[in-house]
LUMTILUM-233237 format. One record per residue (C-alpha): residue number from 1; x, y, z; residue in three letters. Coordinates in Angstrom, 3 decimals. Each point is the difference from the previous one (the first is absolute). Last residue first. Example, Ala and Ser with C-alpha at 12.3 -4.5 7.8 and 13.67 -1.06 7.14 Angstrom:
2
[site 2,[13.670,-1.060,7.140],"SER"];
[site 1,[-1.370,-3.440,0.660],"ALA"];
//
This chain:
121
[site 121,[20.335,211.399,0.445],"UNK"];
[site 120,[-1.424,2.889,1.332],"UNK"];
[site 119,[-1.749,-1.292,2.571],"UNK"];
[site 118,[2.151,-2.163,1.246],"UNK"];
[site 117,[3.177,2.496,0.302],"UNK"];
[site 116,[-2.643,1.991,2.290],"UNK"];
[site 115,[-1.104,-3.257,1.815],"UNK"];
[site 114,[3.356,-0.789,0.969],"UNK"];
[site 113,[1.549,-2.827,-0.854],"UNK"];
[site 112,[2.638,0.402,-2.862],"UNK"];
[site 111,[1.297,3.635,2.208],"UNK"];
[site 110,[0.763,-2.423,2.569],"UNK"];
[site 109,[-2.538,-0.541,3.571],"UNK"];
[site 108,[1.945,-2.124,2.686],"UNK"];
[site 107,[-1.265,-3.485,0.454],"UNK"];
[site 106,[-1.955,-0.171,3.338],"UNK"];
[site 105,[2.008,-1.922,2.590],"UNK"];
[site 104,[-1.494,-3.402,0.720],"UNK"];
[site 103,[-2.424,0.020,2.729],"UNK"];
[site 102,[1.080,-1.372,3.493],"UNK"];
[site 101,[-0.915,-3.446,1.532],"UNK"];
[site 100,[-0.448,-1.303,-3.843],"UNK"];
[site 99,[1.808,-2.976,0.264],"UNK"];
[site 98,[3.056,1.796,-2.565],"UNK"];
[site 97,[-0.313,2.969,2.105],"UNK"];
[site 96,[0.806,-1.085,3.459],"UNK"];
[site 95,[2.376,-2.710,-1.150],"UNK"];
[site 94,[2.638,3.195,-1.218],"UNK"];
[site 93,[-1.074,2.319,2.614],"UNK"];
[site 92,[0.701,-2.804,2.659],"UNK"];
[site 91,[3.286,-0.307,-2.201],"UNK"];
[site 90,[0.912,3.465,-0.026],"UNK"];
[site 89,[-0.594,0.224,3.776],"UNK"];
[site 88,[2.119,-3.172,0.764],"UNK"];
[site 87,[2.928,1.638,-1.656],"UNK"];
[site 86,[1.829,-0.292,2.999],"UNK"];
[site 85,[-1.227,-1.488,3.148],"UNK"];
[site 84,[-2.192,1.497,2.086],"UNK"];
[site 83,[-2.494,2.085,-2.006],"UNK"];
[site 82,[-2.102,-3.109,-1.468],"UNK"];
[site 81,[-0.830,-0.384,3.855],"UNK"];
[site 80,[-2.610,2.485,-0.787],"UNK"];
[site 79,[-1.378,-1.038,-3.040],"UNK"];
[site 78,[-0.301,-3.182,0.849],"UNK"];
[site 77,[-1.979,1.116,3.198],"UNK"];
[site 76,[-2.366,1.964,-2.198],"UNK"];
[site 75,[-0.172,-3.380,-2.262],"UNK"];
[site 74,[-0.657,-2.253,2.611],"UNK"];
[site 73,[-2.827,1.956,1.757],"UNK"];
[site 72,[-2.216,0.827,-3.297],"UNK"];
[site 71,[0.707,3.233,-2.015],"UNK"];
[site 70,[-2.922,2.092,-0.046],"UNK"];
[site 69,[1.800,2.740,-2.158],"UNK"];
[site 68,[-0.431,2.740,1.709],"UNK"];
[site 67,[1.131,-1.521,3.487],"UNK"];
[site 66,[3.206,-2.245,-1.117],"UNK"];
[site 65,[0.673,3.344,-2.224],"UNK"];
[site 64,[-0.263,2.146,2.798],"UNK"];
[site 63,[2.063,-2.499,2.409],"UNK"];
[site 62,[2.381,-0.808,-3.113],"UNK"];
[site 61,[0.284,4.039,-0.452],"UNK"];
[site 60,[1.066,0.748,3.488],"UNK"];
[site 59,[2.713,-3.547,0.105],"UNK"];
[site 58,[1.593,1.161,-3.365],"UNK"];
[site 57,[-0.037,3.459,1.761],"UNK"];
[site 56,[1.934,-1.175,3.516],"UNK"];
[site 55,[2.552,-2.439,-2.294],"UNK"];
[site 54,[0.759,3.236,-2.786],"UNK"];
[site 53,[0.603,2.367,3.287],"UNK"];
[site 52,[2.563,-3.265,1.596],"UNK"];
[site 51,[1.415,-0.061,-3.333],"UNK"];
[site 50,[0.940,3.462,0.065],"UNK"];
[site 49,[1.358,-0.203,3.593],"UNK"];
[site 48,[1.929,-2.706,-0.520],"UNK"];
[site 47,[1.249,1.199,-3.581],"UNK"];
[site 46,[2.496,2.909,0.838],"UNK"];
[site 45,[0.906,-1.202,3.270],"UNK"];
[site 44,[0.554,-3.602,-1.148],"UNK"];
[site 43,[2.001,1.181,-3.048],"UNK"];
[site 42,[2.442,2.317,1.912],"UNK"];
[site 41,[0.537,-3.090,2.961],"UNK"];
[site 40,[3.730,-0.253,-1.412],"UNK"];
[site 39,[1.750,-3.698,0.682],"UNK"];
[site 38,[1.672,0.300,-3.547],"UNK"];
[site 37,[-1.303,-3.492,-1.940],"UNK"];
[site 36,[-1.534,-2.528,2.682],"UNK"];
[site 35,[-2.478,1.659,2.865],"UNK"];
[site 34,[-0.212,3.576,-1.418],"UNK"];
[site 33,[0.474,-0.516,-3.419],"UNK"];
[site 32,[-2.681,-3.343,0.079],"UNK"];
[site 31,[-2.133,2.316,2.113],"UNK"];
[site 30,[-0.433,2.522,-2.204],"UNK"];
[site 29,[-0.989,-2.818,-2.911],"UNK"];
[site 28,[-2.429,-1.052,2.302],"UNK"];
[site 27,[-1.307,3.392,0.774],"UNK"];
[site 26,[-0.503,0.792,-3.964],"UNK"];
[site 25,[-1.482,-3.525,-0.358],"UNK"];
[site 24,[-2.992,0.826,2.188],"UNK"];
[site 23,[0.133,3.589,-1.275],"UNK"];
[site 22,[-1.180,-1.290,-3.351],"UNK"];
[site 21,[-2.422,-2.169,1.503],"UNK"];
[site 20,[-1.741,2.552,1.755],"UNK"];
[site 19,[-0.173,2.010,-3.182],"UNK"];
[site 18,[-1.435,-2.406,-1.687],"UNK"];
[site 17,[-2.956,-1.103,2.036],"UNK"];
[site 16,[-0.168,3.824,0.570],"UNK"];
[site 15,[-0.824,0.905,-3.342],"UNK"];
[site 14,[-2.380,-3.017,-0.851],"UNK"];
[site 13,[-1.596,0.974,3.526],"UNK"];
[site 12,[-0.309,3.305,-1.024],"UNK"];
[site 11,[-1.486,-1.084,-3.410],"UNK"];
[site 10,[-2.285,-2.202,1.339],"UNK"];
[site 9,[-0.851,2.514,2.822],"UNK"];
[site 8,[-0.686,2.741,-3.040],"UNK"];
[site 7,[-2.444,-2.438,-1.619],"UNK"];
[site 6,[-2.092,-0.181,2.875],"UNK"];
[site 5,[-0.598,3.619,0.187],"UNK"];
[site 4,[0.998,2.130,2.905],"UNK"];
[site 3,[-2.362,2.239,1.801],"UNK"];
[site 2,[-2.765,-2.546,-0.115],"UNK"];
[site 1,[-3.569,0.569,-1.198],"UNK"];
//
């Protein structure tokens, strides 16, 4: 049995997919200020470095996700070029789940759902 359960890679992955993205368009916009608006390299030395952590896990849990999953050799290489331009993790993420490449994330449990509330009803 594995250390780590399938279902937490998808929602790493999920996580990270995100959070790459995020600090994708965090750099550009600190490079817009630097390069065009006040000419003040603050924004690229906050998020350089924190998108370049997000980047180097995105690419850790697409290898263990690429490997636990059984991904084919398109869609693990998909995955990882998905990280170079902006947004392109989201949307790998995105096309991923709607053809089935990664499960759908489970519906969280509500108080209408759960067996207790069921049972009584």
């Amino acid at each position: 049995m594995s250390l780590v359960s399938t279902r937490r890679i998808l929602t790493a992955f999920r996580a990270i997919a995100a959070a790459e993205a995020v600090t994708w368009a965090a750099l550009l916009i600190g490079m817009f200020f630097k390069y065009v608006v006040v000419h003040n390299e603050i924004g690229v030395q906050i998020f350089g470095p924190v998108h370049g952590v997000a980047f180097i896990v995105y690419v850790a849990i697409t290898l263990l996700a690429w490997h636990r999953l059984g991904w084919n050799l398109l869609t693990g290489v998909l995955a990882l070029v998905a990280s170079v331009p902006p947004f392109g993790t989201v949307i790998f993420e995105r096309w991923a789940s709607r053809t089935g490449r990664i499960a759908p994330a489970a519906p969280a449990a509500t108080p209408a759902n759960t067996p207790e509330r069921s049972a009584r009803a």
